[in-house]
C-alpha positions in Angstrom: 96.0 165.1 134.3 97.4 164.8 130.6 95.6 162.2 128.8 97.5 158.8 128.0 96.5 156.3 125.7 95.5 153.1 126.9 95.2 149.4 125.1 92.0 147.5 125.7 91.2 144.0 124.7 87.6 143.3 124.6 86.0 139.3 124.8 82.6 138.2 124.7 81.9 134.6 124.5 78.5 134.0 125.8 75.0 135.3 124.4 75.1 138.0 121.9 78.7 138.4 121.9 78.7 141.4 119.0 76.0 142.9 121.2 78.3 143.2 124.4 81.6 144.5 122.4 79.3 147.1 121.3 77.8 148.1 124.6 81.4 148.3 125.8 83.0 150.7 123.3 79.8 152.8 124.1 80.3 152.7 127.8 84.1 152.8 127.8 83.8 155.9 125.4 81.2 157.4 128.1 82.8 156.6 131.1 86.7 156.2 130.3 87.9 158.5 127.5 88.0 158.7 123.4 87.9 155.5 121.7 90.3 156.5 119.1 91.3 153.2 117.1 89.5 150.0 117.4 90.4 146.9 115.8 88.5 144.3 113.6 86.9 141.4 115.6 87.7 138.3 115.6 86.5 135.3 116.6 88.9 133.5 118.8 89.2 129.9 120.7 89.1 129.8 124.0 92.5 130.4 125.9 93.0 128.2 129.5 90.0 126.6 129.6 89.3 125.2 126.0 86.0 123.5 126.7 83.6 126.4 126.2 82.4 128.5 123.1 84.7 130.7 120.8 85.0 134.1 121.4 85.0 137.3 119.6 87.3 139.7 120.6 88.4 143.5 120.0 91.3 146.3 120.9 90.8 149.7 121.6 93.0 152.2 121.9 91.3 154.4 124.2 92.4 158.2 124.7 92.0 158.4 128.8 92.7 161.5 131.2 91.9 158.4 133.5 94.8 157.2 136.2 95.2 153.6 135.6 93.0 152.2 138.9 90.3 154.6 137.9 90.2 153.1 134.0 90.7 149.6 136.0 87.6 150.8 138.0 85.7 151.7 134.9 86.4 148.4 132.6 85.0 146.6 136.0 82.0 148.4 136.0 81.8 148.1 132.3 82.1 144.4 132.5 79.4 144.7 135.9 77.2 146.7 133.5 76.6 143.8 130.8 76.5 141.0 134.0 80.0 139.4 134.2 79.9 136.5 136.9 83.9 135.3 137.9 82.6 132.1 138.6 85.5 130.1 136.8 89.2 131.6 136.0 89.1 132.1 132.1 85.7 130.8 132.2 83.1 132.0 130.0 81.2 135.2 129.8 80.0 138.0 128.9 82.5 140.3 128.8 85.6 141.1 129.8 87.7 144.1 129.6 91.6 143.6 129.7 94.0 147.1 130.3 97.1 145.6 127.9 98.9 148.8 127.8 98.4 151.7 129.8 101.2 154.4 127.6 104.5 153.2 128.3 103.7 152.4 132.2 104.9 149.8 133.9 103.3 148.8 137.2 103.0 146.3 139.5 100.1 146.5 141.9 97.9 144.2 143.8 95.2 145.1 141.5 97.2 145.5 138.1 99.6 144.9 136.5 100.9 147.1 133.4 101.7 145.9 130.9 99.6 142.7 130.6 102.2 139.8 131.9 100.3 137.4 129.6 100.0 139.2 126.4 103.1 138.1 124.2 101.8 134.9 125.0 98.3 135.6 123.7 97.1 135.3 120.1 93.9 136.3 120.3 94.9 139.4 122.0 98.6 140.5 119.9 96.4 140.0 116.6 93.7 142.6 117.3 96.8 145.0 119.0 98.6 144.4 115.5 96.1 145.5 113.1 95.6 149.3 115.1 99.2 149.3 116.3 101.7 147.3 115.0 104.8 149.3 115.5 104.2 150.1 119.3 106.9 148.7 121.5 106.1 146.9 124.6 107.6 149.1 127.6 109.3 146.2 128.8 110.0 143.9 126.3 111.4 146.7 123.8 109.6 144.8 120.9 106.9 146.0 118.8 103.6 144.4 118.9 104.3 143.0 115.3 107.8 141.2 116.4 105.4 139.8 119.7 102.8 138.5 117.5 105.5 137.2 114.9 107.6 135.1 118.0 104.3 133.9 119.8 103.6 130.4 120.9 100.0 130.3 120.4 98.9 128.8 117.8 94.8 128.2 118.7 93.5 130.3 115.7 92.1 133.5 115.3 90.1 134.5 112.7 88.4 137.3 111.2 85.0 137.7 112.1 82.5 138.5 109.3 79.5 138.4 111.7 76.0 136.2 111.2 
């Protein structure tokens, strides 16, 4: 299979939240395909449920010979790997592993769903995207990241993170 580049957002927001990005680039890059961009990380506020700590987050663009279920399968055992519990929907934890993009494929599965339906309505995630890939245009929307982040209605910040 020809290899497709895929869009990852990364969030950690509990323990050693640095720690658990890192550990995912190396097992995404071991298991998925070529990490070949990553974005800055930022430290974000929490997005649905706002009563929990800030988290940092990160995008990949990850060069994959993967089939989109199979790099679904993989970010789930990466997230398994660093002992994600779904106890609460956009609860805290310790890491989760988003598929944005996936080329310019758009599907609708029980599973997944490609592109992200959330992400033009997601800071935290369009600012990461931005930095590695502003001019990419949304296979649906036919915008590019940097008019989605510009027309976005989140405004809980998202800042730079300069680590501690």
């Amino acid at each position: 299979m020809a290899s497709t580049v895929a869009y990852l957002l990364l969030g950690s927001n509990l323990g050693d939240r640095a720690g658990y990005l890192a550990e995912a680039r190396q097992n995404l890059a071991a298991t998925a395909g070529r990490v070949v961009a990553a974005s800055g990380i930022y430290e974000t506020a929490a997005w649905g449920v706002e009563d929990q700590p800030a988290f940092l987050n990160q995008v990949l663009a990850l060069e994959t010979s993967l089939p989109p279920l199979a790099l679904l399968a993989a970010c789930l055992a990466t997230e398994q790997r660093q002992g994600r519990e779904r106890l609460v929907r956009w609860g805290s934890r310790t890491l989760d592993v988003d598929i944005l993009l996936y080329g310019a494929e758009i599907l609708a599965l029980p599973t997944l769903t490609v592109p992200h339906p959330a992400l033009p309505a997601r800071r935290f995630a369009l600012v990461p995207l931005a930095e590695i890939a502003p001019q990419l245009v949304h296979p649906q929307l036919h915008q590019t990241v940097a008019a989605l982040l510009a027309a976005c209605p989140d405004v809980l910040p998202v800042q730079t993170w300069h680590g501690q």
